[in-house]
N, C-alpha and C positions, 0 to 999 in steps of 0.2 A: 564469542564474537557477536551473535546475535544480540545478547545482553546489552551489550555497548552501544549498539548501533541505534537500539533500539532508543535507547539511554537519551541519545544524541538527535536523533532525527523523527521517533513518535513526539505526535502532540495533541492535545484535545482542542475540542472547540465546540460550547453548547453541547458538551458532554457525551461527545464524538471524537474519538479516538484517531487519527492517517498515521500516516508514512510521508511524509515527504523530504526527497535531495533536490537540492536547490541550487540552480548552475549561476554564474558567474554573472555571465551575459546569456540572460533570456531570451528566446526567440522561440522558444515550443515550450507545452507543455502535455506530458505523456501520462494521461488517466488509466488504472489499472484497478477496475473493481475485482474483488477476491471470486471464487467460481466457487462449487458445493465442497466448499472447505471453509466449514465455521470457524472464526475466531481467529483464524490467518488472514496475512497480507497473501496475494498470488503475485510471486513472479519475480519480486522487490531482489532476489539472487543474481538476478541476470543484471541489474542495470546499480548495484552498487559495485563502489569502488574501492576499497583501503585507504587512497588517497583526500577521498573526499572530494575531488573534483571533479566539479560534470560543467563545459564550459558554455556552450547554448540550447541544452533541454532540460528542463527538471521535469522528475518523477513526484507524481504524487499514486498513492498507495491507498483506495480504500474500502474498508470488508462493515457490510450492514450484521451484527451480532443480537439487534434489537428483535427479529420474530424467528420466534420458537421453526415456524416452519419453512424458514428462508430452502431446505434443501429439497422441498415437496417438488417443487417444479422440472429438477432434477431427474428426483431418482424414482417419482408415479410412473404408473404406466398410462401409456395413452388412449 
């Protein structure tokens, strides 16, 4: 499932990879940066549908993969 979806709704831009589902009739748009989980989307489970239909919010989906120490901030101690 993942495979497909991915298939269907990743796409680049300036050689940056999202996530985005895209509703019908727009009226919102739901940003969801990825959290100390490299190279994943966060979250992108809860607001897909089988259907494909999302009728006035779309999701966009996206995770920075570019610095080595993206999880420093995380998981240093203070």
């Amino acid at each position: 499932m993942i495979k497909k979806m991915l298939e269907k709704f990743e796409f680049e831009r300036n050689g940056i990879k999202y996530l985005y589902f895209p509703a019908r009739n727009c009226k919102k748009l739901v940003v969801s940066f990825n959290g100390a989980t490299r190279n994943r989307y966060s979250m992108w489970s809860f607001f897909y549908n089988e259907s494909h239909s999302w009728e006035d919010t779309s999701y966009l989906f996206l995770k920075d993969d570019s610095d080595p120490n993206y999880f420093w901030w995380y998981l240093k101690d203070s």
